[in-house]
N, C-alpha and C positions, 0 to 999 in steps of 0.2 A: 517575751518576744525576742529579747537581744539572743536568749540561748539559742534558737531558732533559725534565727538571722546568721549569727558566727558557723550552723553547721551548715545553711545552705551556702555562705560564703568557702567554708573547707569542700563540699563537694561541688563546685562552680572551681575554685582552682587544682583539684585532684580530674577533673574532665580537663580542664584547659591544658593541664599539664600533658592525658593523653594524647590530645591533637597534638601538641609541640612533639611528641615521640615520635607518634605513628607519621608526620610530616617531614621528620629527618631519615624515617625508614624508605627505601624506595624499593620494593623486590622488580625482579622483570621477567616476563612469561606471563604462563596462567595464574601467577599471584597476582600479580599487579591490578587484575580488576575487583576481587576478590578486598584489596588492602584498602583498594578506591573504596568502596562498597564501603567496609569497615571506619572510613577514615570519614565521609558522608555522615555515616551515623552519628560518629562519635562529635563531631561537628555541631550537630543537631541540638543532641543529649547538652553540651555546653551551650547553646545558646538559648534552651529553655534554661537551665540552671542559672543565665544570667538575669533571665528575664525573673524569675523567684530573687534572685538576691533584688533587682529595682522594686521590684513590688513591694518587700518586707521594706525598705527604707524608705518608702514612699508614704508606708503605713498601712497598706492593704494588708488583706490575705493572700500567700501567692497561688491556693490551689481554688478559687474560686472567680470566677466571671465577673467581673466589674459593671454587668448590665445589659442589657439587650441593645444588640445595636441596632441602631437607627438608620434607615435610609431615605433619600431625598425622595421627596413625592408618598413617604406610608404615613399613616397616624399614628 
């Protein structure tokens, strides 16, 4: 599992490291919604990859459901 864990931790800072680029890029015109768009995603992409590295340190599996959620008032 640690081997696991170190490569979802290399691809959670190789994303993170994205956003820090594409955040110091700023184009302006018709790029700029385009980079938004891009910079969104990439956003994204890092913050399930952080959420896979909590998971693995927590002990879970990070590609599986932790359980049916429950809400107030069902059986």
């Amino acid at each position: 599992m640690s081997a696991i864990l170190e490569f979802e931790r290399q691809q959670r800072d190789a994303k993170l490291e994205e956003v820090r680029r594409l955040a110091e890029d700023r184009p302006d015109g018709a790029a700029r919604r385009a980079h938004e768009a891009l910079t969104h995603v990439v956003r994204l992409r890092a913050f399930i990859a952080e959420g896979r590295v909590r998971a693995l340190e927590a002990g879970s599996h990070p590609h599986k459901p932790c359980g049916e959620p429950r809400y107030p008032g069902s059986n």
